[in-house]
C-alpha positions as CSV (number, residue, x, y, z in Angstrom):
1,X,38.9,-17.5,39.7
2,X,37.9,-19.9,37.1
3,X,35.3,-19.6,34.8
4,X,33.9,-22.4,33.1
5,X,31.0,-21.9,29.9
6,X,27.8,-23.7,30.7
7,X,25.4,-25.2,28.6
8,X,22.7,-27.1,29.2
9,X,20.2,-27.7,26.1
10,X,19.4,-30.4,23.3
11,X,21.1,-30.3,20.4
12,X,17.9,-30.9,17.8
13,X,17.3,-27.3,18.5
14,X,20.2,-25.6,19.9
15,X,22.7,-24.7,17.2
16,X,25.2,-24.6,20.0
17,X,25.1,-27.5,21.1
18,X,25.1,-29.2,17.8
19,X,28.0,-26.9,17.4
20,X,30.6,-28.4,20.3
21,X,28.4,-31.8,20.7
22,X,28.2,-32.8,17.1
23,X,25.5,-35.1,17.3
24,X,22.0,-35.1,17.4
25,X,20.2,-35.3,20.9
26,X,16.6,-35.0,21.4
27,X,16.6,-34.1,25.1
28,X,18.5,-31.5,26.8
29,X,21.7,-32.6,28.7
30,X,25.0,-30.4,29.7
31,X,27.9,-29.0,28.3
32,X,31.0,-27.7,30.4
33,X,34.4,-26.1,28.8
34,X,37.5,-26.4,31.9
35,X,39.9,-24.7,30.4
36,X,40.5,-25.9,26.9
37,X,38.2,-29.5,27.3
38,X,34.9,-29.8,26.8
39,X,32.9,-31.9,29.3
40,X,29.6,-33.9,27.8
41,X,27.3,-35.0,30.8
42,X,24.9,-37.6,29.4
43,X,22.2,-40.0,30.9
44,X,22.4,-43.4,30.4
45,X,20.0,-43.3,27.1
46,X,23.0,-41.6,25.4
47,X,26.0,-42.1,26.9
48,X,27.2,-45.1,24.7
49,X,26.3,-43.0,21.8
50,X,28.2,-40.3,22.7
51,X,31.4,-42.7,23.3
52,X,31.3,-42.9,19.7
53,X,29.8,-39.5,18.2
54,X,30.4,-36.7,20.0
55,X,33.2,-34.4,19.7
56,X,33.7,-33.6,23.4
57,X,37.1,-34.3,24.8
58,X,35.4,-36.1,27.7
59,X,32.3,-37.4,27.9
60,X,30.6,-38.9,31.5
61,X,27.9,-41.0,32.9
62,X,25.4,-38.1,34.2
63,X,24.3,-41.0,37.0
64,X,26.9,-40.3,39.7
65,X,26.7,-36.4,39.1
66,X,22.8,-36.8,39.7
67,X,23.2,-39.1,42.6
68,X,25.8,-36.0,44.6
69,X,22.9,-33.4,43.4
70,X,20.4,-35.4,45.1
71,X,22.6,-35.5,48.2
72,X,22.9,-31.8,48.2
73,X,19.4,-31.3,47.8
74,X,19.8,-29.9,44.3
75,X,17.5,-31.0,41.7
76,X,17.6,-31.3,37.9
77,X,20.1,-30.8,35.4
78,X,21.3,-27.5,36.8
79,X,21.9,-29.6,40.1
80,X,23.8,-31.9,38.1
81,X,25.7,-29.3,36.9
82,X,26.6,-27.8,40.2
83,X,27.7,-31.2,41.8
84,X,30.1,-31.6,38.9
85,X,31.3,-27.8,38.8
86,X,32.1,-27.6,42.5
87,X,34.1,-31.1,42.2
88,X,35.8,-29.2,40.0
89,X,36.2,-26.3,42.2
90,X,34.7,-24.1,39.9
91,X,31.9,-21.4,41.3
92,X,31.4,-18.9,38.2
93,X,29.9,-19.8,34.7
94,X,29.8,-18.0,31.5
95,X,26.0,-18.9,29.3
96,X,24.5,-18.8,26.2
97,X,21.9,-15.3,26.6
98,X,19.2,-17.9,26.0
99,X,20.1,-19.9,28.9
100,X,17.3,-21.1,30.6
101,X,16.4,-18.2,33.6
102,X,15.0,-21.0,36.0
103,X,18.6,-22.3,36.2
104,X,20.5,-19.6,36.0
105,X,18.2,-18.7,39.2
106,X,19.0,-22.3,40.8
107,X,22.7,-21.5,40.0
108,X,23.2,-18.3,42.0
109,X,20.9,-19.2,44.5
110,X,23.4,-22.7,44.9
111,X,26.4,-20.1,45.1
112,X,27.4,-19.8,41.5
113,X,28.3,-16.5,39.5
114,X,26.4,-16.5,36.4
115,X,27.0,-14.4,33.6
116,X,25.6,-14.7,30.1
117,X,27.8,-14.1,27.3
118,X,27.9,-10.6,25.5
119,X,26.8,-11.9,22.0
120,X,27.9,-15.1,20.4
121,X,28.8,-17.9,22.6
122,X,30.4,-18.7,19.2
123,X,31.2,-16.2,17.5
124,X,33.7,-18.3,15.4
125,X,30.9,-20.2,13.7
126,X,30.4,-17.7,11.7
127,X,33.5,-18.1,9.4
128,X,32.4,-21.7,8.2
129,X,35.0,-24.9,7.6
130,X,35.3,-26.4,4.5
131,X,33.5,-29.3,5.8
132,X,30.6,-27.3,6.8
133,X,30.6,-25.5,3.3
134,X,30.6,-29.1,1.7
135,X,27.2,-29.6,4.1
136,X,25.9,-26.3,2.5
137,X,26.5,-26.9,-1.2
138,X,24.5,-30.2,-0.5
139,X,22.0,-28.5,1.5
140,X,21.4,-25.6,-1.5
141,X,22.2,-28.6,-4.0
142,X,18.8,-30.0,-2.3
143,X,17.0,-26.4,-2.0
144,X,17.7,-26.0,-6.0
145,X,16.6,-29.5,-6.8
146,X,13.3,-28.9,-4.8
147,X,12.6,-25.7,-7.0
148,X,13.5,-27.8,-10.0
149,X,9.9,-29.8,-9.1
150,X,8.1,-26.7,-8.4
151,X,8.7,-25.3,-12.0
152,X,8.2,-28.7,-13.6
153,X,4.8,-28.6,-12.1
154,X,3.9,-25.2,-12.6
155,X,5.1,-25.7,-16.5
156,X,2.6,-28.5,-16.5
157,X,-0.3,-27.0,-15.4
158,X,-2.9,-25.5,-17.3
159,X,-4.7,-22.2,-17.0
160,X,-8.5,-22.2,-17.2
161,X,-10.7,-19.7,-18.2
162,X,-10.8,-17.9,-14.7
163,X,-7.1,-17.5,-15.4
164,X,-6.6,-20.2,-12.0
165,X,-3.8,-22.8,-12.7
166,X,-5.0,-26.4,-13.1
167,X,-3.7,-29.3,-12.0
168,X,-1.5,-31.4,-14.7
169,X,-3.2,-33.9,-16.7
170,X,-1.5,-36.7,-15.2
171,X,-2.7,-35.9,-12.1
172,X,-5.1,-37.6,-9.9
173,X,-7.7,-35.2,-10.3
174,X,-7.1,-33.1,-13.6
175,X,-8.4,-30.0,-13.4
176,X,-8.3,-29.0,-10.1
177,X,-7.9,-25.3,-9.0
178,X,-4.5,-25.0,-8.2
179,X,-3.5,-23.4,-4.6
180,X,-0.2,-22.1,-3.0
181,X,-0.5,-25.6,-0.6
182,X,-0.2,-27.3,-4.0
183,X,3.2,-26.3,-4.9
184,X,4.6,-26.7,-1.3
185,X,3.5,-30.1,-1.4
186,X,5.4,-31.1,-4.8
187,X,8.6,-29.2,-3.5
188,X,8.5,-30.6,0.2
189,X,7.4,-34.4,-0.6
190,X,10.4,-34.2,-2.6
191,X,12.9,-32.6,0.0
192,X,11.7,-35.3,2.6
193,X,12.3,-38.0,0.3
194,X,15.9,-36.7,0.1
195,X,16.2,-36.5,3.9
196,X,15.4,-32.9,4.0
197,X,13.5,-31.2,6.4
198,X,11.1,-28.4,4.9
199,X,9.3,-25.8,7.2
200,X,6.9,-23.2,5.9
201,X,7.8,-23.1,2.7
202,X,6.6,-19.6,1.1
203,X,4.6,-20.3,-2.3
204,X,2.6,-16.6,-2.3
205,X,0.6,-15.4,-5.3
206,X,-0.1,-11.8,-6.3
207,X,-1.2,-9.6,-3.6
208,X,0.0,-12.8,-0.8
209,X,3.5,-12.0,-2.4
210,X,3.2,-8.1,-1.1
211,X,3.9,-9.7,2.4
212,X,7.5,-11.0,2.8
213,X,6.6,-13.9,5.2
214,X,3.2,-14.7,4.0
215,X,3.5,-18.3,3.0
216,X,0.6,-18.1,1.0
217,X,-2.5,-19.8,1.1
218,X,-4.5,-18.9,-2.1
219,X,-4.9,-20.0,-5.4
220,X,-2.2,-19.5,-8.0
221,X,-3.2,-17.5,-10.7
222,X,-1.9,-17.0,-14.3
223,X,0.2,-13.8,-15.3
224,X,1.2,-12.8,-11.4
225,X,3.9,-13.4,-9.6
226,X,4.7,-16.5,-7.5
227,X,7.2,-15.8,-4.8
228,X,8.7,-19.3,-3.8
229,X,11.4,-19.5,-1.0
230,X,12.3,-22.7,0.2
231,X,14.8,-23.6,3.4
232,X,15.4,-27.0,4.3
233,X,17.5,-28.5,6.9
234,X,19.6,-31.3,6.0
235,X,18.2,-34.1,8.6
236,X,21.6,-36.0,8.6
237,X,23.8,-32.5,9.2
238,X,21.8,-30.0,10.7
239,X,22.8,-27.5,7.8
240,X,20.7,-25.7,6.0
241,X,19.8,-24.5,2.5
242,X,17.9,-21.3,1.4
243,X,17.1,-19.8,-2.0
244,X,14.2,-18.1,-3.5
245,X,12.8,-17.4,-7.3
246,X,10.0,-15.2,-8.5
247,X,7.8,-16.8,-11.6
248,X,4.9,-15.6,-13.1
249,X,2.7,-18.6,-15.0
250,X,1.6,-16.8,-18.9
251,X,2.9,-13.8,-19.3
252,X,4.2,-10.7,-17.0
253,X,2.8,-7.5,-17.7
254,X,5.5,-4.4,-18.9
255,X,5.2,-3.1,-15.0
256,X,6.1,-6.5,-13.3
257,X,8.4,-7.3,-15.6
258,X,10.6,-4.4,-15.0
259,X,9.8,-4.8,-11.4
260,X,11.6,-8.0,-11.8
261,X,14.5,-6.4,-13.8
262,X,15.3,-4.1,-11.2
263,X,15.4,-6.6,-8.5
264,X,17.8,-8.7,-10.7
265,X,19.9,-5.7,-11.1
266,X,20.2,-5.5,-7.3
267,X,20.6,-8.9,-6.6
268,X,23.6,-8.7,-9.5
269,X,25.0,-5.2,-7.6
270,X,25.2,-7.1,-4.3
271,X,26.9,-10.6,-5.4
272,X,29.5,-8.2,-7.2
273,X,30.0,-6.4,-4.1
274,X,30.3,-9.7,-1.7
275,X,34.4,-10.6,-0.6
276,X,36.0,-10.3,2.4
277,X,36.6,-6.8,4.2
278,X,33.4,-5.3,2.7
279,X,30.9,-3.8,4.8
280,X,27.5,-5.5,4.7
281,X,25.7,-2.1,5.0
282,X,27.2,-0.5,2.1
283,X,26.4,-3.6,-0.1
284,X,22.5,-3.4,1.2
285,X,22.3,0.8,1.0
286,X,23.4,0.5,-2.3
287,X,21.3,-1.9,-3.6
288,X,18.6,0.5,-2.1
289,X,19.8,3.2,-3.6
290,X,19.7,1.4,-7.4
291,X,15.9,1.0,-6.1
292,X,15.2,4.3,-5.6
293,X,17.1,5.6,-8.9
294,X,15.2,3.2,-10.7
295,X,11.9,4.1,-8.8
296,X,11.1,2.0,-6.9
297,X,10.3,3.8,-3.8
298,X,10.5,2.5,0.0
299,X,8.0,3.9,2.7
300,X,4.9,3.6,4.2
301,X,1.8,4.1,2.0
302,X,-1.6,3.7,3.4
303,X,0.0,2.3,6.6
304,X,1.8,-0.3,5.1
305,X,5.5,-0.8,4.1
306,X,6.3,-1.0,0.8
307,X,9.4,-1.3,-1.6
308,X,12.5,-2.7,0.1
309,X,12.2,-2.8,3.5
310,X,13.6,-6.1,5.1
311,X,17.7,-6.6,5.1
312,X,19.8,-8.0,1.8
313,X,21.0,-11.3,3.4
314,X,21.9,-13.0,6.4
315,X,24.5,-15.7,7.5
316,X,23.0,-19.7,7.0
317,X,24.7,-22.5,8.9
318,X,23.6,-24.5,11.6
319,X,20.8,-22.4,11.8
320,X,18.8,-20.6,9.1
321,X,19.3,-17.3,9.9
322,X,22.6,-16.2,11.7
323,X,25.7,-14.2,11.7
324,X,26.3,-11.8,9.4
325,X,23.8,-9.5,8.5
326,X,23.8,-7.9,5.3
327,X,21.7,-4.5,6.4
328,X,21.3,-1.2,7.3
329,X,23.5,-2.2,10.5
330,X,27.4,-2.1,9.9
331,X,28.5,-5.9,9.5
332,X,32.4,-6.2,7.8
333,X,31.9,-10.0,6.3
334,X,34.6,-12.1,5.9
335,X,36.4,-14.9,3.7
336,X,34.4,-18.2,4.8
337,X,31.1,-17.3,5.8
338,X,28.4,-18.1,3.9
339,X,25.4,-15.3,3.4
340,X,22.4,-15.0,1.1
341,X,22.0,-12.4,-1.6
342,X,18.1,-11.7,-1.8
343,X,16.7,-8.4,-2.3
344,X,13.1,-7.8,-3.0
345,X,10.5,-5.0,-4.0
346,X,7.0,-5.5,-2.6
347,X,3.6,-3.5,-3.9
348,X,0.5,-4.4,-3.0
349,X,-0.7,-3.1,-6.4
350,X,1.5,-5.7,-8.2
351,X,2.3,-8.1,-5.3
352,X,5.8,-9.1,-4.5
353,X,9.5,-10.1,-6.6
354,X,12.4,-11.6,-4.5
355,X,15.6,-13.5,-5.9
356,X,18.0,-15.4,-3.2
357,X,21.1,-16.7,-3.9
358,X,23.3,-18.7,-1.1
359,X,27.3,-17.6,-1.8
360,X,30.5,-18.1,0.5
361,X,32.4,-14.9,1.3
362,X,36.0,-15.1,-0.6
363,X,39.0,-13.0,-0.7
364,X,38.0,-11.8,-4.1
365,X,34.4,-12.6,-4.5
366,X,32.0,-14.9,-3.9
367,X,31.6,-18.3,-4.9
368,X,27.8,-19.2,-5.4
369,X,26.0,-22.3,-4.0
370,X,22.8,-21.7,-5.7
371,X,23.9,-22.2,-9.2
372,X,20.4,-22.0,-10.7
373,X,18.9,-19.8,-13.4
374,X,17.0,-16.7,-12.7
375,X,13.8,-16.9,-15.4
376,X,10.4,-14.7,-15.0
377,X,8.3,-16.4,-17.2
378,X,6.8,-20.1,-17.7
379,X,5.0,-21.3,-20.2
């Protein structure tokens, strides 16, 4: 029996489907792979755009495929899919494990054998194309320019007597209490400007920096440290950039600055450690275990985490977070993926250091997208 792969999804947020599609489509329509061709089933809104942008090997008119659904009493996309699938003679489909449960329901309950795939749907687009490394390097190119601003501004603002920044002279309002939303603003007015698309970018201060994922909301203070971690997404591509610095406005005290030293140190241990045929998990426990000798201790301490507890990197692509993982979980990379490098010790005590780096996996190494300076201190 036949089995066909089934997708039905946009492609603005379905890596997936930007994946086989390659275009941009803001409402959900169908993908169908017979054999080694990929069907697109479009409505009449996109059809003449697919004609020319998609990479399907056919693409169709969704009209006729809707009007047979109707005639079978089968409604909606997954009826459209099932009028085209049983012209086709096919009655078993293989699914993304996010596909939709209300039409995997309409499917079986039409006749169909559904199954969702164990894992990737495509686990190949995890080993990148030169193409989509070029759409990376621009993407981090982007990312790196962004932080660029934020340390421009951050250089030229002042520090007042309550030891919170102020805003630049030039500004519209000099001396203005500077806050976390601040900085994101300089960084992401510049990304969209660039065709960028910023989401939560972190900008945390002191104790907000303790908290991985806190994008920070306070003000920014002089002589603490200022996580910043920006990921845009390349509005043109879909690809998408990620890197993260640590700064501390004045000066860092003796115990943040060799907080910051150490997680250097680790970032350096695991870009050494990145080429092909190395296991992701003996990259991350040995960056843990430089913590620890230098420490740095991870655990729970008055029921909270603290040290190094999240993973050492993860794949970027078409989404921002994707295969491989660079972790406690066994992950062999290899030559043509494209992973982050960003460990991180977190203290409530002194708040929070992280470096990221954005590198492609090589035979011998690593080559590095991020290409910008690691500096504590701004003056």
């Amino acid at each position: 029996m036949t089995t066909a792969r089934l997708m039905i999804a946009d492609s603005e947020h379905d890596a997936d489907m930007l994946y086989v599609a390659g275009m941009f489509v803001p409402d959900a329509f169908i993908a169908i792979e017979i054999g080694d061709a990929w069907h697109g089933l479009f409505s009449p809104l996109e059809v003449g755009r697919a004609e020319k942008q998609a990479k399907f090997g056919r693409i169709h008119l969704d009209s006729p495929w809707r009007m047979k659904a109707n005639e079978m009493d089968r409604s909606g996309l997954a009826g459209v899919a099932a009028a085209f699938l049983q012209a086709e003679a096919i009655h078993s489909v293989l699914v993304p494990g996010h596909f939709p449960l209300a039409y995997a329901e309409q499917l079986r309950a039409w006749g169909f054998d559904v199954k969702a795939a164990d894992g990737a749907m495509f686990p190949e687009r995890a080993v990148k194309s030169e193409y989509e490394i070029r759409c990376l390097a621009q993407a981090e190119r982007l990312t790196r320019q962004s932080m660029q601003q934020a340390e421009r501004f951050l250089a030229a603002c002042s520090i007042g007597n309550d030891g919170i920044l102020r805003a630049p002279a030039d500004a519209q309002r000099p001396n203005r209490k500077i806050k976390s939303a601040d900085v994101r603003r300089v960084i992401e007015t510049f990304l969209i400007g660039k065709g960028a698309m910023p989401a939560h970018t972190i900008v945390a201060c002191g104790r907000e920096g303790a908290d991985p994922h806190n994008i920070g909301s306070g003000f920014i203070r002089a002589h603490q440290p200022v996580i910043i971690d920006i990921f845009p997404r390349v509005l043109k591509t879909g690809y998408w950039g990620d890197m993260t610095r640590t700064y501390v406005k004045g000066r860092a005290s003796r115990e943040l600055t060799r907080l910051y030293r150490t997680v250097r140190e680790g970032q350096d241990i695991g870009l050494d450690m990145v080429q092909h045929g190395v296991d992701g998990k003996r990259i991350h426990m040995s960056i843990l275990a430089h913590f620890d000798k230098q420490g740095f201790a991870t655990g729970i301490k008055n029921g909270r985490q603290q040290g190094f507890f999240h993973g050492t990197g993860h794949g970027v692509g078409l989404e921002i977070h994707e295969q491989p993982r660079i972790s406690t979980q066994s992950n062999i990379l290899r030559a043509g993926q494209v992973v982050t490098v960003e460990p991180g010790l977190y203290y409530p005590s002194l708040g929070g250091v992280r470096l990221e780096d954005m590198v492609v996996v090589r035979e011998h190494g690593c080559d590095n997208l991020t290409r910008h300076a690691r500096r504590l201190e701004i003056a």
